[in-house]
N, CA and C atoms as an extended XYZ file, in Angstrom:
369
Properties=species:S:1:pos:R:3:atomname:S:1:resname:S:1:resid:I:1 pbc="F F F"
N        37.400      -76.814       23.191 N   UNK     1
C        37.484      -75.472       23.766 CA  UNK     1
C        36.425      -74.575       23.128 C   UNK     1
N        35.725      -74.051       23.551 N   UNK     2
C        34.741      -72.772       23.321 CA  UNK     2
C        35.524      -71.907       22.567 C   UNK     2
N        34.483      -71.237       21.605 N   UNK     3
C        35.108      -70.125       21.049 CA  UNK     3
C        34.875      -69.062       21.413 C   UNK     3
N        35.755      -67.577       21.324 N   UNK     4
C        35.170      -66.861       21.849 CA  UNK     4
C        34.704      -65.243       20.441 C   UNK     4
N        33.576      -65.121       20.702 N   UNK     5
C        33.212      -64.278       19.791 CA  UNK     5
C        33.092      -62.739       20.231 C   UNK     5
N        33.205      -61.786       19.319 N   UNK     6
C        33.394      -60.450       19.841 CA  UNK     6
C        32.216      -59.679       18.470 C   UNK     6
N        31.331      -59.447       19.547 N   UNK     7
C        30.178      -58.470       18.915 CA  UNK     7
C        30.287      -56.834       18.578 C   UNK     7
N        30.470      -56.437       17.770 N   UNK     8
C        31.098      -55.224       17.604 CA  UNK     8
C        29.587      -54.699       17.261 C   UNK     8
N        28.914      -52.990       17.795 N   UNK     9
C        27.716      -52.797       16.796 CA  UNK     9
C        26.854      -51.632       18.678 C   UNK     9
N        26.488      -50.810       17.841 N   UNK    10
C        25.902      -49.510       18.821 CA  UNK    10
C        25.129      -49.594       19.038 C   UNK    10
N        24.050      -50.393       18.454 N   UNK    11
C        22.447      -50.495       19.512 CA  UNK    11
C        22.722      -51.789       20.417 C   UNK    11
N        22.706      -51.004       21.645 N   UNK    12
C        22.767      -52.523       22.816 CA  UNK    12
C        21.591      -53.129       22.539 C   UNK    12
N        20.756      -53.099       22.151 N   UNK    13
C        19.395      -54.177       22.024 CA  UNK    13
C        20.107      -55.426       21.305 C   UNK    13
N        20.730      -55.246       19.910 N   UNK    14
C        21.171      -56.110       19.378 CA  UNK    14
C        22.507      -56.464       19.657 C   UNK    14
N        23.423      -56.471       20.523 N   UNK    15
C        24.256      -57.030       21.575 CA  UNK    15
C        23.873      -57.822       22.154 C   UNK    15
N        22.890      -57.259       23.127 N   UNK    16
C        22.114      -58.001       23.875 CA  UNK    16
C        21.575      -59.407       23.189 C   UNK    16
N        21.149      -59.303       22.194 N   UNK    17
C        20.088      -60.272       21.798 CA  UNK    17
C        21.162      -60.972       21.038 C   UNK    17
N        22.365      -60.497       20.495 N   UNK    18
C        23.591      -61.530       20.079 CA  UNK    18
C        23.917      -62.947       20.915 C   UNK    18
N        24.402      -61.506       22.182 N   UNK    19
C        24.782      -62.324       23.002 CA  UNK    19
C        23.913      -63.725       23.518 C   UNK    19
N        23.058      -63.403       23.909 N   UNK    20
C        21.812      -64.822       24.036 CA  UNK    20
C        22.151      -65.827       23.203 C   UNK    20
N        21.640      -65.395       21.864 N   UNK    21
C        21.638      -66.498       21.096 CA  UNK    21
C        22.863      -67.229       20.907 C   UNK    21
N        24.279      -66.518       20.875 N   UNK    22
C        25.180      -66.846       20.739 CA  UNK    22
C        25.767      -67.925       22.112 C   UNK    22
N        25.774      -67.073       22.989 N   UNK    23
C        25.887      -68.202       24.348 CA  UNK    23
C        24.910      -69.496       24.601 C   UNK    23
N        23.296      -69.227       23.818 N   UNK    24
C        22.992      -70.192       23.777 CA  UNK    24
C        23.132      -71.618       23.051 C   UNK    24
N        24.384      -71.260       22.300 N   UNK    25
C        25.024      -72.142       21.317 CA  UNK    25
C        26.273      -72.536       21.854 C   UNK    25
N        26.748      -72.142       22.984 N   UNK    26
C        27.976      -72.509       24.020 CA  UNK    26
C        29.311      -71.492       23.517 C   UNK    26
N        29.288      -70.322       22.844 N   UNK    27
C        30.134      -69.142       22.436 CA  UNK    27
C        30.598      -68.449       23.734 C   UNK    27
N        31.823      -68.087       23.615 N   UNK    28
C        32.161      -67.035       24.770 CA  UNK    28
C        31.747      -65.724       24.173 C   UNK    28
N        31.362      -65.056       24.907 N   UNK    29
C        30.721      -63.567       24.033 CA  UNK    29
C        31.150      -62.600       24.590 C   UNK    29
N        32.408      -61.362       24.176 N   UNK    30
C        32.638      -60.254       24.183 CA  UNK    30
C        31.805      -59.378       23.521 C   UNK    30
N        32.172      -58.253       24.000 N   UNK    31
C        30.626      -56.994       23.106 CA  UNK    31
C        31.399      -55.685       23.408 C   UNK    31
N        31.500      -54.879       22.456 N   UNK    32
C        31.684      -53.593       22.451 CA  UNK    32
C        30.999      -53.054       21.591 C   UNK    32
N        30.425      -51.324       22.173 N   UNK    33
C        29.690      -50.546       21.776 CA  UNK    33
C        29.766      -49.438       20.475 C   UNK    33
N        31.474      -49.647       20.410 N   UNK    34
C        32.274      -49.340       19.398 CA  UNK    34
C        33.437      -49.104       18.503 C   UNK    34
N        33.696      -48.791       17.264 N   UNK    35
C        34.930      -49.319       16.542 CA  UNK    35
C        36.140      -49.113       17.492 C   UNK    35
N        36.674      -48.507       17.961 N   UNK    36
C        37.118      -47.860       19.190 CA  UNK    36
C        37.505      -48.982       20.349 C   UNK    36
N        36.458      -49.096       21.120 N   UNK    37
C        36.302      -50.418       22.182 CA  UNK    37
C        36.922      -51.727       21.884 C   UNK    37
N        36.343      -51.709       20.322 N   UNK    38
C        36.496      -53.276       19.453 CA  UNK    38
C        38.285      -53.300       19.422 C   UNK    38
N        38.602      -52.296       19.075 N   UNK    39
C        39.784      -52.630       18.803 CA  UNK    39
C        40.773      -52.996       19.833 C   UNK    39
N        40.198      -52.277       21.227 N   UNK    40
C        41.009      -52.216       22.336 CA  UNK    40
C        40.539      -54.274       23.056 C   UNK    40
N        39.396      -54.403       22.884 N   UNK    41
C        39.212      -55.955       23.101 CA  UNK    41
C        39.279      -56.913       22.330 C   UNK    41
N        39.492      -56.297       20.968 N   UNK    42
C        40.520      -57.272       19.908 CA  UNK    42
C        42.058      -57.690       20.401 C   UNK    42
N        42.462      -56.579       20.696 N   UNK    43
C        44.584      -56.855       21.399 CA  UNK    43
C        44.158      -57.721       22.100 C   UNK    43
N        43.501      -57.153       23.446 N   UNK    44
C        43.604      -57.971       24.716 CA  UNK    44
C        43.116      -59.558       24.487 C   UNK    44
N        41.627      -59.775       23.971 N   UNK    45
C        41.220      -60.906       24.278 CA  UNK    45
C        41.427      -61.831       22.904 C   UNK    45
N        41.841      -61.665       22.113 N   UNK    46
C        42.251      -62.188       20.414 CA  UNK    46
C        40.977      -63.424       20.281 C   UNK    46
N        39.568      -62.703       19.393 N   UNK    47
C        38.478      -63.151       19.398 CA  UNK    47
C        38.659      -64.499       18.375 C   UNK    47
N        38.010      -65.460       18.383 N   UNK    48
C        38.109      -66.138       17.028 CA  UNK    48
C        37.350      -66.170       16.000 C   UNK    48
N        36.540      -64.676       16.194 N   UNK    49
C        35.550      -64.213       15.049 CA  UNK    49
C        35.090      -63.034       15.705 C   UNK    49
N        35.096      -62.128       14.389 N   UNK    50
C        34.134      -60.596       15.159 CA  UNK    50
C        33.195      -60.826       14.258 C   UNK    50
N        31.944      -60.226       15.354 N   UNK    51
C        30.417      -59.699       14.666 CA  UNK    51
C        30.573      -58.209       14.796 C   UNK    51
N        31.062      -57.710       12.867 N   UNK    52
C        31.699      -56.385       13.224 CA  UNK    52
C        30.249      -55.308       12.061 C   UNK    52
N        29.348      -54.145       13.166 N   UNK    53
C        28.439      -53.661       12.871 CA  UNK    53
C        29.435      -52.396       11.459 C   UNK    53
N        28.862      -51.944       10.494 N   UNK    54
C        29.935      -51.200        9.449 CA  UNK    54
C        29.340      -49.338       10.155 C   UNK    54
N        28.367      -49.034       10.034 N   UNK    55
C        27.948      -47.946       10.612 CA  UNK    55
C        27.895      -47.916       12.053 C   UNK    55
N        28.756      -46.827       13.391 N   UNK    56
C        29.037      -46.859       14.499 CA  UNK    56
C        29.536      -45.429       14.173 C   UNK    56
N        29.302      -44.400       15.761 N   UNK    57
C        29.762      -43.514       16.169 CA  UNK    57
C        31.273      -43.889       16.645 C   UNK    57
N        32.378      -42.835       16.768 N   UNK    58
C        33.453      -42.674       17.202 CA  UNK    58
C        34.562      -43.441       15.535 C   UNK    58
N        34.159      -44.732       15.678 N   UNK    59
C        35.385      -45.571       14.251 CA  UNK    59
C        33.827      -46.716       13.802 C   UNK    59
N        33.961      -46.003       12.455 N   UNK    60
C        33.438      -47.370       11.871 CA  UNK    60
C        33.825      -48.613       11.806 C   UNK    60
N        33.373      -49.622       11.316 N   UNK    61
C        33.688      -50.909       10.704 CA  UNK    61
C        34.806      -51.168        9.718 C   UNK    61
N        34.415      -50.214        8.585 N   UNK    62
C        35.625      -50.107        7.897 CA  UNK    62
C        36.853      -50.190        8.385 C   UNK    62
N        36.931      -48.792        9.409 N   UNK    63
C        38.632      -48.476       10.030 CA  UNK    63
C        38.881      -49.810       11.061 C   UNK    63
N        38.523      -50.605       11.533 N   UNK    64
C        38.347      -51.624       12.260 CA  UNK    64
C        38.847      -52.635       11.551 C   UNK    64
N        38.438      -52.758       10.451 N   UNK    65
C        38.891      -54.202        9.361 CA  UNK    65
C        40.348      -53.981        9.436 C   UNK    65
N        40.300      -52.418        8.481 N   UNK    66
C        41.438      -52.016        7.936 CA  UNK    66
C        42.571      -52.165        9.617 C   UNK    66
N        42.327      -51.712       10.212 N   UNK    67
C        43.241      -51.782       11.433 CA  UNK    67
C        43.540      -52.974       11.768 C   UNK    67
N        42.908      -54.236       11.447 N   UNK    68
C        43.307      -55.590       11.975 CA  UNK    68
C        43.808      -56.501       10.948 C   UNK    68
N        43.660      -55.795        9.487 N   UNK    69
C        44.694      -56.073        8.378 CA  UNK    69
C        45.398      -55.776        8.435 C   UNK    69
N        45.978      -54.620        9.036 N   UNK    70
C        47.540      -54.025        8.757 CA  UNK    70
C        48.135      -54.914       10.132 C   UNK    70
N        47.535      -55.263       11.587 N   UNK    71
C        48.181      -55.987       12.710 CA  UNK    71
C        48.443      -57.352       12.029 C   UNK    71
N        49.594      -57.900       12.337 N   UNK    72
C        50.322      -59.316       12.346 CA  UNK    72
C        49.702      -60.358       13.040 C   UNK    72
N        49.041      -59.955       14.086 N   UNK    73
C        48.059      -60.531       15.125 CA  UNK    73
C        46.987      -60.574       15.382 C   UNK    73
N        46.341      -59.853       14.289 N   UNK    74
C        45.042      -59.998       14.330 CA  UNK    74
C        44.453      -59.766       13.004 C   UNK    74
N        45.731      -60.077       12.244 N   UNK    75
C        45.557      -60.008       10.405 CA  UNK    75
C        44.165      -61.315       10.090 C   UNK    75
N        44.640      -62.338       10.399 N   UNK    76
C        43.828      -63.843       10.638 CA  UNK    76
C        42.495      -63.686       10.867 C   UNK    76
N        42.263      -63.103       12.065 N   UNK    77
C        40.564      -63.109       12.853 CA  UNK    77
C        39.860      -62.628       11.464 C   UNK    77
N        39.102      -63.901       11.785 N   UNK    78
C        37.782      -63.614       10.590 CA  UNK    78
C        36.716      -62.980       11.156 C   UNK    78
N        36.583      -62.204       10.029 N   UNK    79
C        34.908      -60.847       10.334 CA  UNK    79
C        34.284      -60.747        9.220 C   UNK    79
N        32.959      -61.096       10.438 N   UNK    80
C        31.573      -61.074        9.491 CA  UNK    80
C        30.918      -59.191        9.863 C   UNK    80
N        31.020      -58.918        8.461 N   UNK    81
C        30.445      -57.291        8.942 CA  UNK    81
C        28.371      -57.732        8.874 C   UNK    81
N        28.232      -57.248       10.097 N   UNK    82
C        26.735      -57.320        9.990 CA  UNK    82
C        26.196      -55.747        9.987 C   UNK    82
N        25.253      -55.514        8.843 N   UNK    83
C        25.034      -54.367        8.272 CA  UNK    83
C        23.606      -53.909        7.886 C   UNK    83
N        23.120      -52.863        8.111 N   UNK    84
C        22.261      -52.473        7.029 CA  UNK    84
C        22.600      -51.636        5.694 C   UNK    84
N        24.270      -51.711        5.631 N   UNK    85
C        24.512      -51.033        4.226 CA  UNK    85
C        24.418      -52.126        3.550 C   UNK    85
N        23.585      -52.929        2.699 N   UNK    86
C        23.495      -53.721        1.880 CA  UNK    86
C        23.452      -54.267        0.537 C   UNK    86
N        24.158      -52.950        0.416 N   UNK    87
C        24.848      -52.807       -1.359 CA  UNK    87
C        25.068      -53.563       -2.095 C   UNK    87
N        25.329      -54.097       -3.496 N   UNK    88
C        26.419      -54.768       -3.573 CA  UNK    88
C        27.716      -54.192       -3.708 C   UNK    88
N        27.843      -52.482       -3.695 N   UNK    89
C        29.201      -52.142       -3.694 CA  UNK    89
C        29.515      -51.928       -2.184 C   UNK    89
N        28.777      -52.103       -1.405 N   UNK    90
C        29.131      -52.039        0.165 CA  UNK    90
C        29.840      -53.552        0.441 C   UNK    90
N        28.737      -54.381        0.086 N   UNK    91
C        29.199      -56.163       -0.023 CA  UNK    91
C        31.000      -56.228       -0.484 C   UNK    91
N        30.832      -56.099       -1.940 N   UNK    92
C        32.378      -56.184       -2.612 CA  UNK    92
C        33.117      -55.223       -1.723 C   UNK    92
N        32.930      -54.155       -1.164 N   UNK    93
C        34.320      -53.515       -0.775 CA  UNK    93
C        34.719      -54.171        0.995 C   UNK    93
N        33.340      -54.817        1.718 N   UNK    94
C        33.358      -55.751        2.925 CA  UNK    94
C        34.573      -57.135        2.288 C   UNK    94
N        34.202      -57.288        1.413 N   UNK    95
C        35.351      -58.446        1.370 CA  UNK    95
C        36.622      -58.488        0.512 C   UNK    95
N        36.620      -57.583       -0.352 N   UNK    96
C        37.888      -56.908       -0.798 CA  UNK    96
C        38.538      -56.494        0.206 C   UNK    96
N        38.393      -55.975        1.331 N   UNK    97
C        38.782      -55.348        2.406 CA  UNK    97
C        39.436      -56.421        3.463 C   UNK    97
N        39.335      -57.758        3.425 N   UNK    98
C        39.496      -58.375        4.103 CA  UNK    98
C        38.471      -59.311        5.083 C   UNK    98
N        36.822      -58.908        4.447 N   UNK    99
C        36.412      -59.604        5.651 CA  UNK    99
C        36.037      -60.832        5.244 C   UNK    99
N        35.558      -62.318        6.118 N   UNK   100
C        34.938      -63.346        5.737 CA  UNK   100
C        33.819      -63.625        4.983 C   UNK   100
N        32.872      -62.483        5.749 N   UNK   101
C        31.254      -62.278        5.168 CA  UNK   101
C        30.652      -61.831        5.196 C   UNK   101
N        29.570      -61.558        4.888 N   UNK   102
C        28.890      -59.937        4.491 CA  UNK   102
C        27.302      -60.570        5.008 C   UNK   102
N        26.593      -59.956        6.254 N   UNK   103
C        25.487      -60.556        6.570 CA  UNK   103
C        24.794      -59.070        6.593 C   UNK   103
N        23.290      -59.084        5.862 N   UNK   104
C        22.521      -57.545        5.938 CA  UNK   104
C        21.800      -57.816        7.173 C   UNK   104
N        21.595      -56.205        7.547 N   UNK   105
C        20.379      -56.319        9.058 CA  UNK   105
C        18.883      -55.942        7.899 C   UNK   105
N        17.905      -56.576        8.668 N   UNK   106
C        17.711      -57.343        9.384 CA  UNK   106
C        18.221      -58.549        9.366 C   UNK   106
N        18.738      -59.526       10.123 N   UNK   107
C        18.943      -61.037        9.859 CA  UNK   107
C        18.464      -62.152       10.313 C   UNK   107
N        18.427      -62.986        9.995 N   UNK   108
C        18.238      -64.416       10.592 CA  UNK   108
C        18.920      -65.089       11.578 C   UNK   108
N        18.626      -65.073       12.980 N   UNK   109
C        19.639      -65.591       14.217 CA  UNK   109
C        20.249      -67.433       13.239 C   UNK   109
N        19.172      -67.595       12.661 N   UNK   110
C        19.705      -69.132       12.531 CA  UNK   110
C        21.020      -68.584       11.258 C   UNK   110
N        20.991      -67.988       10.039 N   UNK   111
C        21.838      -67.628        9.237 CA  UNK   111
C        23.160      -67.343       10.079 C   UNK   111
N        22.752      -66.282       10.903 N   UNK   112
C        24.243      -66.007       11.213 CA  UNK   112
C        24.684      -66.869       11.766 C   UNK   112
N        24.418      -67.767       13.060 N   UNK   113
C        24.866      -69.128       13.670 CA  UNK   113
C        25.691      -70.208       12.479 C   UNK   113
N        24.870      -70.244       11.489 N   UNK   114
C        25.455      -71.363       10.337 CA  UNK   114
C        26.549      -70.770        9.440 C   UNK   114
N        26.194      -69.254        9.854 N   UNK   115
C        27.773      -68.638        8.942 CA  UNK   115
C        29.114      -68.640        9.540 C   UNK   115
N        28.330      -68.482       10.664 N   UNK   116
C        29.961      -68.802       12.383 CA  UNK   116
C        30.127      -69.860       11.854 C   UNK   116
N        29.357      -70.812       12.099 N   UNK   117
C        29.429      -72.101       12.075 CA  UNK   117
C        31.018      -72.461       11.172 C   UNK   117
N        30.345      -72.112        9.533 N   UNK   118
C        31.286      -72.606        8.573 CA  UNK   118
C        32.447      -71.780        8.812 C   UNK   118
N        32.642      -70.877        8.832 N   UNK   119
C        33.932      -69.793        8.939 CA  UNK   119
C        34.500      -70.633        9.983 C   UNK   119
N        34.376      -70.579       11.669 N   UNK   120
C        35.216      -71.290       12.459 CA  UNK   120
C        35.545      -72.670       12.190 C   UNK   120
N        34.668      -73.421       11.239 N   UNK   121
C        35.198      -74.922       11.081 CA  UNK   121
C        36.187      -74.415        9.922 C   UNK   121
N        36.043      -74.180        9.169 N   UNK   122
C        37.583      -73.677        8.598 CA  UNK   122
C        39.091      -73.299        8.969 C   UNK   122
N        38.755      -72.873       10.630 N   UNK   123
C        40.074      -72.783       10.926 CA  UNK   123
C        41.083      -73.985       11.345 C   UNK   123
């Protein structure tokens, strides 16, 4: 069965260009424009990984994690925050917080593919 991935992040260029690469790897690809959206196509479609952007108008990344830690149902879904806050106190509080992994923008299409990669073979 295909997995299906949910792109969270406000410049449609890099949605866009998610999505490609990602479908070109056989991914089902959801996309929302923001923390907001994400959360409303987190309930409905229960992703088996978010590509969750940390800086966004309306709800950050943060409130997004935190909101799918406190759900019973969507405590599980692993998230990779993809970021240009690239701290290491941005890093530590991305995975103290609950997420899988901490990827900086700019990135490597092949990195992030091999980070899906390992995270979903884990489940």
């Amino acid at each position: 069965m295909n997995k299906t991935i949910l792109i969270v992040d406000d410049e449609q260029d890099l949605l866009d260009l998610m999505e490609i690469i990602l479908e070109a790897e056989g991914y089902n690809v959801i996309k929302a424009i923001n923390g907001k959206e994400a959360l409303v196509k987190i309930s409905t479609s229960m992703p088996d990984l978010v590509l969750l952007d940390v800086m966004m108008p309306i709800m950050d990344g943060w409130q997004v994690l935190k909101n799918m830690r406190k759900d019973a149902r969507t405590e599980n879904i692993p998230v990779v925050m993809v970021t240009a806050k690239i701290g290491i106190e941005d890093k530590n509080r991305g995975l103290q917080e609950g997420a899988s992994d901490y990827i900086g923008k700019p990135f490597s299409p092949k990195e992030v593919l091999s980070r899906i990669k390992s995270i979903l073979q884990q489940d």
